[in-house]
C-alpha positions in Angstrom: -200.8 -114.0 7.8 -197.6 -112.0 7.3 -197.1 -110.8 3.1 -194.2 -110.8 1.3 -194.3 -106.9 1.5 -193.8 -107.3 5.1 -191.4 -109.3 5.4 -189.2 -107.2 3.6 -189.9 -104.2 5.2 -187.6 -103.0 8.0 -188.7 -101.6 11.3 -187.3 -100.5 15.1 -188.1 -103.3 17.1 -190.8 -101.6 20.4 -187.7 -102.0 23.0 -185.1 -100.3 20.5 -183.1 -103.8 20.1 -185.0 -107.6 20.0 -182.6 -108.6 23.2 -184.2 -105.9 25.5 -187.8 -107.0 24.9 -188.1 -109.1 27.9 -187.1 -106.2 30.5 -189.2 -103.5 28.1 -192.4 -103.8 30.1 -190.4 -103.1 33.8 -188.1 -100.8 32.5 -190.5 -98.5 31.1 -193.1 -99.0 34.4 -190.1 -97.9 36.8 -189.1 -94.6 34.9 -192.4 -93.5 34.4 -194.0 -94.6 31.9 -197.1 -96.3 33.0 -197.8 -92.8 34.4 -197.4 -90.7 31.3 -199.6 -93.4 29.3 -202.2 -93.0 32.1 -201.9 -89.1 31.5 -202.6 -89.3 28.2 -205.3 -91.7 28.3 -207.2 -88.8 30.6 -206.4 -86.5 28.3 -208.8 -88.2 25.8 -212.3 -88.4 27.0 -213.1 -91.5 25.8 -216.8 -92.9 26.1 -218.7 -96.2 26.1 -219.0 -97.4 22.0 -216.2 -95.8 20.7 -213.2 -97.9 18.6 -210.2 -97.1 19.4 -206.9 -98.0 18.0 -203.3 -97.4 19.3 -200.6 -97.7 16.7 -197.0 -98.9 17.7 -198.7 -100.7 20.9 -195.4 -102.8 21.7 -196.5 -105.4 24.1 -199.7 -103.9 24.8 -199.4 -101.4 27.8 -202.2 -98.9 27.3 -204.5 -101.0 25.0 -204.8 -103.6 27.8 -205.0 -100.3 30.4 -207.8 -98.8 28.4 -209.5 -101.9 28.0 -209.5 -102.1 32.0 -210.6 -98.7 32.7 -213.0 -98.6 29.4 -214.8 -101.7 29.5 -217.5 -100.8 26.6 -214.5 -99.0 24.3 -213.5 -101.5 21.2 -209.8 -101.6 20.9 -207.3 -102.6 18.4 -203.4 -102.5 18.8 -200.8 -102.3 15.4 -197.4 -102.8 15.4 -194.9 -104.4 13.1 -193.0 -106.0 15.8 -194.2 -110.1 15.6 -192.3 -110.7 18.6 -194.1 -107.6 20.7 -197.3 -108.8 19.6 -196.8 -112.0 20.6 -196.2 -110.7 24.4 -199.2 -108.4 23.8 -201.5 -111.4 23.1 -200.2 -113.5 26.2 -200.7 -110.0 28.6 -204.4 -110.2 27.3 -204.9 -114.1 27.7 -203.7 -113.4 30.7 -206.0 -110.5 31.5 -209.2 -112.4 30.1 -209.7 -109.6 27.6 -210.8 -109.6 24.0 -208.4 -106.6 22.0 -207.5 -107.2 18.1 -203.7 -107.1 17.6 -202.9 -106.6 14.3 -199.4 -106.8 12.9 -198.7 -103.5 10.3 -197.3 -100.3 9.3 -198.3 -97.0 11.0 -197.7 -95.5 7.2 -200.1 -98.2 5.6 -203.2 -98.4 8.0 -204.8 -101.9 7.1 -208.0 -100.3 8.3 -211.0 -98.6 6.5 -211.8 -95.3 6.3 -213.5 -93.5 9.8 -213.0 -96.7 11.4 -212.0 -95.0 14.7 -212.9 -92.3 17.2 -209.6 -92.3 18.7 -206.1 -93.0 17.8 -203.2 -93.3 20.1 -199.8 -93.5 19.4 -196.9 -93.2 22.5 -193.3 -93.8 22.6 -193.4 -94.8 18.7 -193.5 -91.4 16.4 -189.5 -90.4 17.0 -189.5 -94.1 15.4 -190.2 -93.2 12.3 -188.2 -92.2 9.6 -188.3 -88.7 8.6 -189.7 -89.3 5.4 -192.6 -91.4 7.0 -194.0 -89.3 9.7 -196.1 -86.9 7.3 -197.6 -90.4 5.6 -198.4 -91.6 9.0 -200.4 -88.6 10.0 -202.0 -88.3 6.8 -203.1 -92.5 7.7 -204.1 -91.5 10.9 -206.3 -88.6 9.8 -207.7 -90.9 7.2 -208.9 -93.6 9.8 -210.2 -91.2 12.0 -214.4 -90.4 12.1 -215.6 -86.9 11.6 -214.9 -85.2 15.2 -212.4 -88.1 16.1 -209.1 -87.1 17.8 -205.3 -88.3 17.5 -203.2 -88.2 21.2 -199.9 -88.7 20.6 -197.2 -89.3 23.5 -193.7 -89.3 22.6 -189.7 -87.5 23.6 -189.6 -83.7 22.8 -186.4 -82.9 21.1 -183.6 -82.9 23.7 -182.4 -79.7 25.4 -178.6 -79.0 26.3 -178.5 -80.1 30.1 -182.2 -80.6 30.5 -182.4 -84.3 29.2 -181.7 -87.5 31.1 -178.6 -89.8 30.3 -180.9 -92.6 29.5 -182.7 -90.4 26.8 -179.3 -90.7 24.7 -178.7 -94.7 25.4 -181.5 -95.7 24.6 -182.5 -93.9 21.4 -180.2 -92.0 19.0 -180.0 -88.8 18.9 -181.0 -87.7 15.5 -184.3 -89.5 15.7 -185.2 -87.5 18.7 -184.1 -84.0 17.1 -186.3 -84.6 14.5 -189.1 -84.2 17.2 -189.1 -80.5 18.0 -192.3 -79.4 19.0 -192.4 -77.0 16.0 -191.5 -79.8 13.3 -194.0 -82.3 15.1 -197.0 -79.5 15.1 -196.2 -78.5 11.2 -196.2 -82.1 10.2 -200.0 -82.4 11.8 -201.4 -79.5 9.8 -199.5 -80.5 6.6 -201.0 -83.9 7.4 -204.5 -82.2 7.3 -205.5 -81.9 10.8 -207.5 -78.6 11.6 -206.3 -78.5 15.3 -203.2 -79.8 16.2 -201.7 -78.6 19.6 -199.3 -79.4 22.4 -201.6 -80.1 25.5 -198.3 -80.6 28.2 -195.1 -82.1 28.9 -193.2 -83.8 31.6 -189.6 -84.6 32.9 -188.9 -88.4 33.2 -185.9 -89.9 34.6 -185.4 -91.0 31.1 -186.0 -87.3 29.3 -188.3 -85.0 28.8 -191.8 -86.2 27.0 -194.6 -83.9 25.1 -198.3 -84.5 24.7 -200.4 -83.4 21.6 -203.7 -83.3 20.0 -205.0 -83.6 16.5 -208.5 -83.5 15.2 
């Protein structure tokens, strides 16, 4: 049931604006996103028994992908969104598959402590206000199990003549400045992760995106 608390609360809806929700899913499959989710999913070595959780999870892309390619993981999707959630829930109906969607704040996990061997986030941190990011990867780290890992997906900071057109139409500029590879990295280690990296990067149509990893 939704609190007071989050009613109140603000958020960046998963498509940037509640009237592009419907095309969100195609939009992001034709420019490459699918892809670079698939990427980062290799990245993380997952294994049968392991909970996993993917915070921001939109309409459910990769926790519906992981749940096809990882049978025996246990996955759970967050994301403020009500209305992405509720497209998330019909893809899995859909699907026949089990996953927990659970509507909340990537700054106020509503799970345990070392609940989760994995946590994913893509396409969600440049969401986040400046003054939330550190809080988030402090939650993160606090969810996480002894050895777990965090893979994050998201926009590096745009470079002069190296970024596409639809990197600055569909989200604003100062959001995705704040994501320099530098500032991202130092937010991780401030956050109290012991090993926080960039593992790649890769141009899409719609700008340039970085992978990391955190454990």
């Amino acid at each position: 049931m939704e609190t007071i608390a989050e009613r109140q609360r603000t958020y960046l809806p998963a498509a940037g604006h509640d009237w592009f929700l419907p095309l969100y899913d195609p939009f992001v499959k034709l420019f490459g996103g699918d892809r670079a989710r698939r990427a980062l999913l290799d990245q993380s070595s997952l294994r049968p028994g392991q909970r996993v959780l993917d915070i921001g999870c939109g309409t459910g892309t990769l926790v519906l992908l992981i749940r096809h390619l990882h049978p025996d993981v246990d996955v759970a999707g967050l994301d403020p969104d009500p209305k992405a959630l509720t497209r998330a829930r019909r893809k899995a109906e859909r699907g026949a598959v089990s996953i927990r969607f659970d509507r909340g704040f990537a700054n106020e996990l509503p799970y345990l402590d070392s609940s989760f061997d994995r946590v994913f986030s893509t396409f969600m941190f440049h969401h986040l206000p400046a003054d939330e990011k550190e809080t988030t990867l402090r939650e993160i780290r606090r969810v996480l199990r002894p050895g777990g890992s965090l893979h994050l997906l998201d926009f590096a900071a745009p470079h002069s003549g190296r970024d596409g057109l639809l990197t600055h139409l569909v989200h604003s500029s100062h959001r995705l400045k704040d994501n320099a590879e530098e500032r991202v990295l130092g937010l991780m280690t401030r956050a109290g992760f012991a090993d926080a990296k960039k593992v790649g990067d890769r141009s899409m149509l719609f700008g340039r995106v970085a992978y990391y990893q955190a454990t």
